[in-house]
N, C-alpha and C positions, 0 to 999 in steps of 0.2 A: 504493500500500500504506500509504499515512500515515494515513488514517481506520481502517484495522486494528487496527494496531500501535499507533495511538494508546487505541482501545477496548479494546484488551487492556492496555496495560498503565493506563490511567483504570481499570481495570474488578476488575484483580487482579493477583494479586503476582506472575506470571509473569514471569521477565526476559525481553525483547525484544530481537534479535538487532542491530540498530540503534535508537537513538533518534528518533519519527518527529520531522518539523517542527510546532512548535510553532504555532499560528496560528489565528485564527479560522476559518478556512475546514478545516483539520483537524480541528477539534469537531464541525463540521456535518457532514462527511463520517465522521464516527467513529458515527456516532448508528444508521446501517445494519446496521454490523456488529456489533453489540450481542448480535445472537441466535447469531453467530459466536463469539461470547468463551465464551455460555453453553453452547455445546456446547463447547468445551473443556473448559470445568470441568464438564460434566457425562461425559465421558472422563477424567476425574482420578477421579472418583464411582465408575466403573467398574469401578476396581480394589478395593478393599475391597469392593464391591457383587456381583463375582465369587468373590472369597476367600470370602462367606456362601455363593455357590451353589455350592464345593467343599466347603462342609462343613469347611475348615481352621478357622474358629473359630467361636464360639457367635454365632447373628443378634443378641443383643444387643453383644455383643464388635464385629462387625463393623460397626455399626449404629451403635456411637460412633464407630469410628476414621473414618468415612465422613461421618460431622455435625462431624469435627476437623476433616478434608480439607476439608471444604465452608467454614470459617471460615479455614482457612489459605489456603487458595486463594486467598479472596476479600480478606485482610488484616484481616477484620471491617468493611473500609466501610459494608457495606449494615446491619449492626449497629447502629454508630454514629447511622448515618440514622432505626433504628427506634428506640431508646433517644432520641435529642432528638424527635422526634415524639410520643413517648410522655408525656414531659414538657408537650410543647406543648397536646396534648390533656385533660390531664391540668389546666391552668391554668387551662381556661374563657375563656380571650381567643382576640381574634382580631384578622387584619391586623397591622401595624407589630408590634404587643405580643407577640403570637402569636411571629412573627418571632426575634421578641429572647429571648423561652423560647427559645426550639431553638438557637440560636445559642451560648446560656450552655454553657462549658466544663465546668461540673461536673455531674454526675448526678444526677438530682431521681428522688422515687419512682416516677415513670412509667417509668424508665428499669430503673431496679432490680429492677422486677417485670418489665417486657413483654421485657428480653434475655433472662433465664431462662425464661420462661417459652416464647419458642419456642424458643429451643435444645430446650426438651423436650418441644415438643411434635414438632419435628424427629426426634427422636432416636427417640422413639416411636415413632413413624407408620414412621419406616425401620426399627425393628425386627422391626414386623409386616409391612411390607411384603418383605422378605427372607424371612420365613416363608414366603412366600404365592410366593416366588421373581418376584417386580415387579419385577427387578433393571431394567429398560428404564424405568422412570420415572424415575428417577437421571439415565439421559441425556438424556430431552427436557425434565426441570422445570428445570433450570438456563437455558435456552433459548427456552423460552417466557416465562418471565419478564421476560427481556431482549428476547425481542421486543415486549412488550404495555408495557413499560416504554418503547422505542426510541416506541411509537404514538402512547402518552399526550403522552409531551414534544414531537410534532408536533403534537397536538390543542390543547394548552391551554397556556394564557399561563403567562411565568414572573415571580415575583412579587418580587423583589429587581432594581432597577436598574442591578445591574452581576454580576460574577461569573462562573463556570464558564459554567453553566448557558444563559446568555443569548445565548450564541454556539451552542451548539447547540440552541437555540429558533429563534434569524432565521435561520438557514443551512440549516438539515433540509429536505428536499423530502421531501412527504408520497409521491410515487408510489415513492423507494426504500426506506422503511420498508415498504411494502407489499408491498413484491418481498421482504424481509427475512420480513415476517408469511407469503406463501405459502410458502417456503421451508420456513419452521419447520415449518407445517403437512405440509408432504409427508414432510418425518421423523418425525412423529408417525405418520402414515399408512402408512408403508413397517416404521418398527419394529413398531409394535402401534396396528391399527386398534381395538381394544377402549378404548382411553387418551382417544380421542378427547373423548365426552363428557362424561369426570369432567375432566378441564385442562381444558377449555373453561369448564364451569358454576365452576369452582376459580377459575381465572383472572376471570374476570366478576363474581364476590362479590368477590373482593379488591379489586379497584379501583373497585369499589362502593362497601367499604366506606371504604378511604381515601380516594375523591374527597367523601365526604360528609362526613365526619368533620374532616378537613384542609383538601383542599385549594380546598375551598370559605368553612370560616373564614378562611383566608390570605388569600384572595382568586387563587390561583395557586400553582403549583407551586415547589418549592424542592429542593437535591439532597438535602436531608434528606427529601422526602416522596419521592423517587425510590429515595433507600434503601430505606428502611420499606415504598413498595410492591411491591420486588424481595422482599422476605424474605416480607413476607405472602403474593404472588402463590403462590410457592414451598412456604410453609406449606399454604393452603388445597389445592394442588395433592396432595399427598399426602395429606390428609385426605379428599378426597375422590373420591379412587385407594383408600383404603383401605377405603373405606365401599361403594366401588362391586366391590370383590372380595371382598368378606367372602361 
């Protein structure tokens, strides 16, 4: 259970009923259960997400307290990640330099625009999607994200020589992220086969657009660009849940 426990709590602010063991071979074993965390937090979602489909407050009312949860839940990590990315991108360098933007402790205008601005585009998209009663997207976007996230960091190199990061890079077996990625799938297929191929194309533009933009001028992946592409995976997904029920 230490790759769990360790994912849940790397992953959000849930308290963990034991401290797991800290260790290299914990990180790589935590890397699986990724799309585990994200169905919790997307059962945290649930509730505000139910509250719109009793009609107890307005879709927009619920719609924010439900884009709070999803930042409290998470501590704003995956924030964090998109704000110094935003910065990084925003620089025009790359490799080592690149690096050393995202790294820098205080908020440069990338960051100042791109956290607001998906908070609202979050908050939006879950307003109308409540309308529209998607309450079921709430629970598989948080999950799929962290599975295509858990993918990515088996797929491609990490670009800092030491750090978090790097021990669930050498340690990750590609065949149990994959057992993680069909998993997710069969929840998406069991709650609403309809979901299927708006997260899918959602998912595939998102890390589209951050392997191009990032993590190809880095030269590699960093937890900063693993943030930014949890939050964007997440964003696109509901944009295009919302465009695919209109």
């Amino acid at each position: 259970m230490n790759g769990l426990l360790f994912a849940l709590q790397f992953l959000t602010r849930i308290p963990v009923w034991r401290n797991p063991e800290y260790s290299d071979k914990t990180q790589a074993e935590s890397v699986p259960w990724f799309f585990a965390v994200g169905l919790v937090i997307g059962i945290a979602l649930l509730v505000p997400a139910l509250i719109a489909e009793a009609e107890l407050f307005e879709p927009a009312v619920a719609a924010l307290v439900l884009v709070v949860t999803w930042i409290v839940v998470t501590g704003g990590l995956h924030l964090d990640g998109l704000g110094d990315c935003a910065d990084g991108w925003m620089s025009g360098k790359s490799g080592e330099q690149l690096l050393n933007v995202m790294k820098d402790l205080q908020a440069g205008t990338g960051a100042i625009i791109a956290v607001p601005m998906l908070i609202l585009i979050k908050w939006i998209c879950s307003w109308q999607l409540l309308i529209e009663s998607q309450w079921v997207v709430f629970l598989v976007t948080p999950m799929i994200a962290r599975a295509a996230v858990a993918v990515y960091l088996a797929k491609v190199s990490y670009f800092p020589d030491d750090g978090l990061g790097k021990s669930m890079h050498s340690g990750v077996h590609s065949r149990h992220v994959l057992v993680a990625i069909a998993v997710s799938a069969l929840v998406v297929l069991v709650t609403s086969a309809s979901l299927v191929l708006p997260v899918t194309l959602g998912t595939v533009c998102a890390v589209g657009i951050v392997h191009l933009t990032l993590t190809r001028r880095l030269g590699g992946a960093s937890g900063d660009i693993y943030g930014a592409l949890i939050e964007t995976i997440e964003a696109f997904i509901l944009l295009f849940v919302l465009i695919a029920v209109q």
